[in-house]
Backbone as a ProteinNet text record, in pm:
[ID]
protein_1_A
[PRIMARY]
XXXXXXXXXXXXXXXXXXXXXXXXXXXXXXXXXXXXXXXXXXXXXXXXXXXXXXXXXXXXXXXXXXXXXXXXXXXXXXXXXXXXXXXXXXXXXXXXXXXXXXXXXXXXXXXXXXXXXXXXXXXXXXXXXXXXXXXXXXXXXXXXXXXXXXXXXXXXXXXXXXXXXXXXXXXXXXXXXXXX
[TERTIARY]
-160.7	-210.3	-302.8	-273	-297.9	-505.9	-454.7	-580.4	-692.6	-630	-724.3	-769.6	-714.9	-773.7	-873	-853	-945	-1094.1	-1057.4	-1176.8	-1232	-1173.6	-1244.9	-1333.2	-1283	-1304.2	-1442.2	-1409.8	-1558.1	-1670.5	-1652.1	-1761.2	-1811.2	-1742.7	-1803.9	-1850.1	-1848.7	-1898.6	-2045.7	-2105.1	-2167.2	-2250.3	-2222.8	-2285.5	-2376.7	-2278.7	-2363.3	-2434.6	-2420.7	-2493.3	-2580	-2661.5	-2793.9	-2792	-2681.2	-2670.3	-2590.8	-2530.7	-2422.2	-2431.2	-2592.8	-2627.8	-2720.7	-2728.5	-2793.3	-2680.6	-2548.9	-2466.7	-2479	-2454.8	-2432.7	-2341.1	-2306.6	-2198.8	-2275.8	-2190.8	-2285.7	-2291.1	-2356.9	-2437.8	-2563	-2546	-2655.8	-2779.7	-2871.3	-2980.9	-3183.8	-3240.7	-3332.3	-3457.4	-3456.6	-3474.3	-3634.7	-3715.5	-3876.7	-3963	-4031.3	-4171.5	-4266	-4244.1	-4244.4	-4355.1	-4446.5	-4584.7	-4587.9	-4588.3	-4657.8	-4809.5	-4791.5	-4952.9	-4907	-5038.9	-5040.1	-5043.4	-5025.3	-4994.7	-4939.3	-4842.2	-4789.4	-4793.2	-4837.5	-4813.5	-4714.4	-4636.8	-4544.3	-4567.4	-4486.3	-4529.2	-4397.4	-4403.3	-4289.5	-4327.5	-4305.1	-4375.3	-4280.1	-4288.7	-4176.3	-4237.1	-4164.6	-4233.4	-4143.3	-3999	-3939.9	-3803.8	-3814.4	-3724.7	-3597.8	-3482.1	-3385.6	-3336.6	-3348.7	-3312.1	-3187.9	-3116.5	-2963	-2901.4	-2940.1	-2882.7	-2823.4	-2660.4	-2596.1	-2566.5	-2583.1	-2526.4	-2410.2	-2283.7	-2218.1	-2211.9	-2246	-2245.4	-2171	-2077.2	-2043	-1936.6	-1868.1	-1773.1	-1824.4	-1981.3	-1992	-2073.5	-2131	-2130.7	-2265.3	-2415.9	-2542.9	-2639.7	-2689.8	-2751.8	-2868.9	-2968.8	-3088.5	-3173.8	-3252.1	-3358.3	-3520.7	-3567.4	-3683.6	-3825.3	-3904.7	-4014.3	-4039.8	-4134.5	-4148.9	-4281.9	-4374.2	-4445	-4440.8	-4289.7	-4261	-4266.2	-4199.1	-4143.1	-4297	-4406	-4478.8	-4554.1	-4645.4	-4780.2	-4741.3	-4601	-4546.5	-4620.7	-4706.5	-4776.8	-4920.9	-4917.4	-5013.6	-4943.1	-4866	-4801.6	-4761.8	-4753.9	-4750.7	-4855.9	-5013.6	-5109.8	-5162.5	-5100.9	-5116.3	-5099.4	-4964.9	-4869.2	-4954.9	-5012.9	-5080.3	-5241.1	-5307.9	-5388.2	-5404	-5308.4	-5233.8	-5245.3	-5205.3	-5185.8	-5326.1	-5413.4	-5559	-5600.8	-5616.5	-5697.8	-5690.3	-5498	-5481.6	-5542.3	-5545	-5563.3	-5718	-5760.8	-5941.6	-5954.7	-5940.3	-5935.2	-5871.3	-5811.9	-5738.1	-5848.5	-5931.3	-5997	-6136.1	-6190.9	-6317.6	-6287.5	-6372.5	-6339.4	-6413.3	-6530.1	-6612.6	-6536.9	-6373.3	-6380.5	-6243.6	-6149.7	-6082.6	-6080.1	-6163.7	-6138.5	-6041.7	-6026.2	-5869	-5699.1	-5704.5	-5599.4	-5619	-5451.5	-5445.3	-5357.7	-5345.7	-5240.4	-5168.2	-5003.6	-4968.1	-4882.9	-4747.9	-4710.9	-4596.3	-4525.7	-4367.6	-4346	-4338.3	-4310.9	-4142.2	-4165.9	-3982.8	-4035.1	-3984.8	-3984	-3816.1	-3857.2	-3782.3	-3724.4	-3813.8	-3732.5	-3702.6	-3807.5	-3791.7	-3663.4	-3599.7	-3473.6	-3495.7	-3453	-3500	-3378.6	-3301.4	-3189	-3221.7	-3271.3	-3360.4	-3477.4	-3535.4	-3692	-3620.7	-3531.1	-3494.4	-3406.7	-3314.9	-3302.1	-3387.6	-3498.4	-3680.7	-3658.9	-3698.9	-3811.8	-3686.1	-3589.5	-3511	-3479.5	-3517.7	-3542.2	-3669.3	-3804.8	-3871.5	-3874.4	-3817.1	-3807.4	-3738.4	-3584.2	-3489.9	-3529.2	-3599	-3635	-3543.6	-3453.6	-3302.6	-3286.3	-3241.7	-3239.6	-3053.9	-2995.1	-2962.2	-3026	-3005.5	-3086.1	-2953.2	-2998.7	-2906.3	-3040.9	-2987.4	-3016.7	-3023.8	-3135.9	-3136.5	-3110.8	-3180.8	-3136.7	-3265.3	-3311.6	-3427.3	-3356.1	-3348.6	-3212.3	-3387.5	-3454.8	-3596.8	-3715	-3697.9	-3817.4	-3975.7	-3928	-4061.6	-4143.9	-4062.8	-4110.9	-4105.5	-4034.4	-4063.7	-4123.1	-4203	-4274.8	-4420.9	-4443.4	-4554.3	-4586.2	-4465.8	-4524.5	-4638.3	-4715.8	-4851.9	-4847.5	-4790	-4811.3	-4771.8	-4696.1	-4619.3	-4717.3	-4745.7	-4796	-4709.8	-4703.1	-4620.5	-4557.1	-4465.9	-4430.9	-4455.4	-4414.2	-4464.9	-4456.6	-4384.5	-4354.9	-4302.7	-4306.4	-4306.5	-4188.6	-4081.4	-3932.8	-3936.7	-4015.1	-3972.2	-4056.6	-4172.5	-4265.4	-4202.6	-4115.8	-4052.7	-3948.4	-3906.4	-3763.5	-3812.3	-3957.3	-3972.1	-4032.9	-4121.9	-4168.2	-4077	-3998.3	-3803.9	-3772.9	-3773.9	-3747.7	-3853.7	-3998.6	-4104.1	-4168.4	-4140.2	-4189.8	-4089.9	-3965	-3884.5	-3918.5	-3974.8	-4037.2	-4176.8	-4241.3	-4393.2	-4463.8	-4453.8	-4549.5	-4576.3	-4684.2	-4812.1	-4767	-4802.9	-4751.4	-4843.5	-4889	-5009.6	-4938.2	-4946	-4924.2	-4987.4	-5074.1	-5183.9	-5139.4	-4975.9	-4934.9	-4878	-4831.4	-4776.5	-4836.1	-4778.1	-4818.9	-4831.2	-4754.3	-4709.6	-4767.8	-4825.4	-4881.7	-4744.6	-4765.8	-4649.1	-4708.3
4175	4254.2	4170.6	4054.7	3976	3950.3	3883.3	3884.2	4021.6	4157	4261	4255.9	4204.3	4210.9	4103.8	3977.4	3864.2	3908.9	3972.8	3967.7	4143.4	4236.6	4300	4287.9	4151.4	4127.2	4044.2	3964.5	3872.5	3994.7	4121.7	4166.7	4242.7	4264.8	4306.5	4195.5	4054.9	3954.2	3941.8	3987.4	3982.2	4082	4170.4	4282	4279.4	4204.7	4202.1	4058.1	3948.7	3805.6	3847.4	3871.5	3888.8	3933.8	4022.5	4010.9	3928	3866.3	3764	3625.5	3592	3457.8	3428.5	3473.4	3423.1	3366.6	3401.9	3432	3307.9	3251.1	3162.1	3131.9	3021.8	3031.6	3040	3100.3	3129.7	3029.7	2937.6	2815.8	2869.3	2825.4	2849.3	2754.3	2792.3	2716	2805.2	2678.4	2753.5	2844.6	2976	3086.3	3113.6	3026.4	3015.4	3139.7	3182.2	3248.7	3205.3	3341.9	3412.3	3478.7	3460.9	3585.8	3541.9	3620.2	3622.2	3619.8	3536.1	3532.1	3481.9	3473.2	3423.2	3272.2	3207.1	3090.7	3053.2	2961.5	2956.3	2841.5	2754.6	2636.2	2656.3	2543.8	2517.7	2453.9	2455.2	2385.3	2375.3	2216.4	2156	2065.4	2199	2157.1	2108.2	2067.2	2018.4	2037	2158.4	2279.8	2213.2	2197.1	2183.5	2065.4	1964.2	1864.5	1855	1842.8	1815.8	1673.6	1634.9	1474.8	1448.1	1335.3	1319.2	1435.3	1493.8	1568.2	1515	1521.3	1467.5	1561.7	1515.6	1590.2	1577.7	1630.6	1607.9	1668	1566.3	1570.2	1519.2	1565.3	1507.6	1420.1	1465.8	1327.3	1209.6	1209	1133.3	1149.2	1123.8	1150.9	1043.8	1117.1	998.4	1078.1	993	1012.7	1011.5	1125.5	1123.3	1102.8	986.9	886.2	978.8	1016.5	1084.1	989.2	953.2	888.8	921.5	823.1	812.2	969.6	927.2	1042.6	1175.3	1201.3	1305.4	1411.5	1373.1	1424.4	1531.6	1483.9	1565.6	1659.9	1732.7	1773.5	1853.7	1959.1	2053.3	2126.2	2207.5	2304.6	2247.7	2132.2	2059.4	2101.7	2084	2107.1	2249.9	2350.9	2482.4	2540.6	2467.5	2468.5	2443.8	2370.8	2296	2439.4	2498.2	2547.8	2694.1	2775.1	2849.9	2865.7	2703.1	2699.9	2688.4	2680.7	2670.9	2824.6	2954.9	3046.9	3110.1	3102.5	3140.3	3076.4	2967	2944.5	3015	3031.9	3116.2	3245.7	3353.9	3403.8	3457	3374.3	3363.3	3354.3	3236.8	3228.4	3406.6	3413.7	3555	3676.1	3688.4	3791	3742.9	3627.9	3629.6	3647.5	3722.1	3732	3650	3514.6	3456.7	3316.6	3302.4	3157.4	3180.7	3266.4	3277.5	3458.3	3452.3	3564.8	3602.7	3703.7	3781.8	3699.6	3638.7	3578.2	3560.4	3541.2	3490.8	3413.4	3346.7	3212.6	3308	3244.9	3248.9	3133.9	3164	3051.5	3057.5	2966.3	2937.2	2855	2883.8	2768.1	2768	2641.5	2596.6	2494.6	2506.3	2412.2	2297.1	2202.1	2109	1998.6	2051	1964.6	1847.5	1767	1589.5	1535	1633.7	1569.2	1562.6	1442.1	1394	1471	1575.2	1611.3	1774.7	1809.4	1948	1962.6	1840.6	1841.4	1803.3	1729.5	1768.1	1932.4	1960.7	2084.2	2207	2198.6	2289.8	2248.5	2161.6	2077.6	2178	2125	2158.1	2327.6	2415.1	2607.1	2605.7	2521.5	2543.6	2561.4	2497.2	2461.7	2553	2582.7	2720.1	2836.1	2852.8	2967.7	3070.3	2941.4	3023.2	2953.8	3038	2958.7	3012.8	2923.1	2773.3	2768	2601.9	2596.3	2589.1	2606.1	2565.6	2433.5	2339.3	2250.8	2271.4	2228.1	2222.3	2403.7	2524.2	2607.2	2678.2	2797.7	2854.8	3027.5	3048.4	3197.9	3283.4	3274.8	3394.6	3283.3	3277.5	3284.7	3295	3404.5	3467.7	3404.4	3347.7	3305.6	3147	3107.6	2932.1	2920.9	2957.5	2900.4	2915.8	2972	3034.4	2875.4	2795.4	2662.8	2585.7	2522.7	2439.5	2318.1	2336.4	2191.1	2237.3	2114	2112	2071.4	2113.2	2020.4	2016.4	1858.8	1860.5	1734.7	1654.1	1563.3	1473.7	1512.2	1475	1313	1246	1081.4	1045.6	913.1	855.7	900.3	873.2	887.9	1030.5	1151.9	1234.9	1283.1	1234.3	1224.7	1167.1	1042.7	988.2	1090.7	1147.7	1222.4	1318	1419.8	1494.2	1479.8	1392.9	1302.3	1245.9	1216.2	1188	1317.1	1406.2	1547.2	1601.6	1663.6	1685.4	1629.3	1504.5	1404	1433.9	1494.8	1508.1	1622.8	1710.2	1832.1	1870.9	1754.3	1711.2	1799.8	1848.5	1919.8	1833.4	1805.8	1728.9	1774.4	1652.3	1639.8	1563	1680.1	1674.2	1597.5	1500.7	1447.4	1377.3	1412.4	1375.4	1250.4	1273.3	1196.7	1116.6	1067.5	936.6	851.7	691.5	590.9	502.7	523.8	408.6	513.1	393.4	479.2	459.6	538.2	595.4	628.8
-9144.5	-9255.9	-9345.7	-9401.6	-9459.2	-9364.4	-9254.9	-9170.4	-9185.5	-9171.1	-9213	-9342.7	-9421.8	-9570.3	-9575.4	-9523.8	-9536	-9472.7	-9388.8	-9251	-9357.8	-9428.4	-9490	-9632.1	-9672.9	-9789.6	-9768	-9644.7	-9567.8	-9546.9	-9503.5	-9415.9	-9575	-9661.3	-9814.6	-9875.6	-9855.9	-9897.9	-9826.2	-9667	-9630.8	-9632.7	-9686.6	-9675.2	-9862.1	-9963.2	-10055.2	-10107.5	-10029.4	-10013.8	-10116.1	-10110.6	-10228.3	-10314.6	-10348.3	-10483.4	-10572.5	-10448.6	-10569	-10533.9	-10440.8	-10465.6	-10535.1	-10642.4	-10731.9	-10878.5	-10834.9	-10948.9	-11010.1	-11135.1	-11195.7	-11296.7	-11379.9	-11460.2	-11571.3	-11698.5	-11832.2	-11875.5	-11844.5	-11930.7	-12023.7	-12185.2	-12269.1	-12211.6	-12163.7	-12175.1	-12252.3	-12266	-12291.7	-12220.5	-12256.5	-12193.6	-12181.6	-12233.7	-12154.4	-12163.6	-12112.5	-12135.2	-12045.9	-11926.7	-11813.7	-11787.3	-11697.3	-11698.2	-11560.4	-11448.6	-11326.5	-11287.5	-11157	-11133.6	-10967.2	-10889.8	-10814.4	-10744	-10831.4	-10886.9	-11053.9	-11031.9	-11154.2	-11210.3	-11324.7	-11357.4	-11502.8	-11456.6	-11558.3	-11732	-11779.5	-11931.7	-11980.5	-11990.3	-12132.4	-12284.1	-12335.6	-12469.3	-12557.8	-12677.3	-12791.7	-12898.3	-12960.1	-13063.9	-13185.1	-13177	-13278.1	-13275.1	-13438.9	-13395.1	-13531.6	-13421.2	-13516.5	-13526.7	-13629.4	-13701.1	-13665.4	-13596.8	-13646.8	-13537.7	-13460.9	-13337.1	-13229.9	-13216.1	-13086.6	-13023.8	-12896.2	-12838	-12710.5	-12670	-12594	-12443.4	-12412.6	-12230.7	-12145.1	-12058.3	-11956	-12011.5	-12109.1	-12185.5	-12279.3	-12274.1	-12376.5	-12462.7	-12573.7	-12699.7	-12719.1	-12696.1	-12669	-12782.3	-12898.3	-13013.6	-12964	-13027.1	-12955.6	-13087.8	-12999.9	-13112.7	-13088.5	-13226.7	-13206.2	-13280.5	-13180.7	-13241.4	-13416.9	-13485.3	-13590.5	-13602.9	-13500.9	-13499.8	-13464.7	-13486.2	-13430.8	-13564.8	-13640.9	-13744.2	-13839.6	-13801	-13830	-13783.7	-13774.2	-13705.7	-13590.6	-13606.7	-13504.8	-13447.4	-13576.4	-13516.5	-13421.7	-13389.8	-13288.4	-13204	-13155.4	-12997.3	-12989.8	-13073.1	-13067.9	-13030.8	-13079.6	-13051.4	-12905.4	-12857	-12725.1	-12653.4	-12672.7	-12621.5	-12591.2	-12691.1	-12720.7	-12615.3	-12664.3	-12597	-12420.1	-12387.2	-12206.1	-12201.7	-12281.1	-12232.1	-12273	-12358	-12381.5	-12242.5	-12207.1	-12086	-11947.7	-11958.6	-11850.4	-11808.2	-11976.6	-11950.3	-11982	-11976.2	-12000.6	-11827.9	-11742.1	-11626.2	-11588.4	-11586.4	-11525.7	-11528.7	-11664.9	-11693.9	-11639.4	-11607.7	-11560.9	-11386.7	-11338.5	-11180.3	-11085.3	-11183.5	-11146.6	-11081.1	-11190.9	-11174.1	-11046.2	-10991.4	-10931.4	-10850.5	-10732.4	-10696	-10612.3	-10676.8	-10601.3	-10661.6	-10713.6	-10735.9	-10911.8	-10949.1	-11090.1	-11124.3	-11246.1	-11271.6	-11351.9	-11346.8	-11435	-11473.3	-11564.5	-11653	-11631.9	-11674.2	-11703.1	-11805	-11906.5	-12053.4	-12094.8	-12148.6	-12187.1	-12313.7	-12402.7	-12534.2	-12491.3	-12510.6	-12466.8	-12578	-12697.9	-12853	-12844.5	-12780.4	-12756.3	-12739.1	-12665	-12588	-12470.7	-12417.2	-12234.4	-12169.2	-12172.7	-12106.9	-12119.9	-12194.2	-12213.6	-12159.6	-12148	-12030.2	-11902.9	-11875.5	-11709.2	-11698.2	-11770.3	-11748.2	-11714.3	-11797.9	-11815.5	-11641.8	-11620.5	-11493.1	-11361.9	-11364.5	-11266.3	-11255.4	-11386.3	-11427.5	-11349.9	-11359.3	-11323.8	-11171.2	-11119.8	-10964.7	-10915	-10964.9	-10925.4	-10980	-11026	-11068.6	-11133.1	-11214.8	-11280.6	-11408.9	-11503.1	-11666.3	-11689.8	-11673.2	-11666.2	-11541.4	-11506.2	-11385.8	-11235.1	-11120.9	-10998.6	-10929	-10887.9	-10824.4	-10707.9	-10651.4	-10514.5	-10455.5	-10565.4	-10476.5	-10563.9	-10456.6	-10529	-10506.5	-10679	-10663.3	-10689.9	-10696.7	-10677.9	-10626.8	-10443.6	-10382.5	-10455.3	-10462.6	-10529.2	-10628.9	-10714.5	-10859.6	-10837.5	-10742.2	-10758.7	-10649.6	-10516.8	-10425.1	-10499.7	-10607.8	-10656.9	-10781.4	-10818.8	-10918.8	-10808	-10919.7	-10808.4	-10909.1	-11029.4	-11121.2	-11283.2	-11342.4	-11406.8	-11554.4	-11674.1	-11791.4	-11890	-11951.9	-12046.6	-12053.9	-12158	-12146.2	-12270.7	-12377.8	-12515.4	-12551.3	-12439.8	-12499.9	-12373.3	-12359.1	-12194.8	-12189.9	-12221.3	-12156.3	-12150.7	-12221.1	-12159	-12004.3	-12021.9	-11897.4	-11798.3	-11804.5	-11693.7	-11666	-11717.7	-11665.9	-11584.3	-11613.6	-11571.4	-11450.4	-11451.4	-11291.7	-11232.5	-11228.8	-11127.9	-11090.6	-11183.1	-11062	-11050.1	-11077.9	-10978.3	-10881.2	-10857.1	-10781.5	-10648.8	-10638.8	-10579.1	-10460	-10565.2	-10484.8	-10429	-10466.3	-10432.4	-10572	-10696.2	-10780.6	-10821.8	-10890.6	-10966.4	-11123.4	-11215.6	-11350	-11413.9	-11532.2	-11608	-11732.6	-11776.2	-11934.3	-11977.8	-12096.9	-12177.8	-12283.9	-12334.1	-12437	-12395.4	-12215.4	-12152.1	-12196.1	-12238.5	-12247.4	-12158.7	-12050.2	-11911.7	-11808.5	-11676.8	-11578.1	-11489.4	-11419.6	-11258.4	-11151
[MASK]
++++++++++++++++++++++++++++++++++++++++++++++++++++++++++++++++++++++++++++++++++++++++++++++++++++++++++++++++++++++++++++++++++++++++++++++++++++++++++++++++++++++++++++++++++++

């Protein structure tokens, strides 16, 4: 009896695979800004900073140090942020500079924490906010990344090049100080 229930409970497990592999656990993470295209490039920006912010991970308890130049001139990188999606969609509307095809975007604000830009980097890749590793839960939306911009200060540029570098995407950062 026991055996009929297992072997019925398997063939209802197989029968709905797709809808419940994408499932995930409710992890809060940050939830990004989404536009389809036929290509997609990514963006990790750092819009906003909190002073004196710990945070607890994994059992331990790691103070996150924010450059001196951070503390000012936000709406520059909002700007940044802004100006990524004017270009896109300037490119999108002329039919001169891409025919038949269009870009789109995937943005994540990452708040100059290096553990919030690998989280972004690794959403970007699974195509899931929280993210799954090593698993792509919409096809659709992550075979479509071609390159990543973003990276407001080397350590967070390094974090994010350790996992795109993994998956072969290309990583645009203007504000790196160290080459790789």
């Amino acid at each position: 009896m026991k055996l009929l229930i297992a072997f019925s409970l398997l063939i209802v497990l197989i029968i709905f695979q797709e809808q419940i592999s994408c499932f995930s656990l409710n992890i809060p993470a940050s939830p990004g800004y989404y536009q389809d295209g036929d290509f997609v490039i990514g963006g990790l920006f750092s819009l906003r900073v909190t002073a004196g912010d710990t945070r607890s991970r994994f059992g331990f308890t790691d103070t996150i140090h924010i450059p001196e130049y951070v503390y000012g001139d936000l709406t520059k990188h909002y700007q940044h942020m802004l100006a990524m999606v004017f270009a896109i969609e300037k490119i999108n509307k002329d039919p001169n500079i891409l025919f038949n095809m269009t870009l789109g975007f995937s943005l994540f604000n990452v708040d100059f924490i290096e553990m919030k830009a690998v989280e972004s980097s690794v959403s970007l890749l699974s195509g899931e906010s929280p993210p799954i590793p090593n698993y792509s839960c919409r096809p659709e939306k992550t075979d479509k990344l071609v390159a990543v911009i973003g990276g407001i200060s080397t350590g967070i540029s390094t974090q994010i090049s350790q996992i795109l570098s993994l998956y072969n995407v290309p990583q645009d950062s203007s504000h790196c100080s160290a080459a790789f």
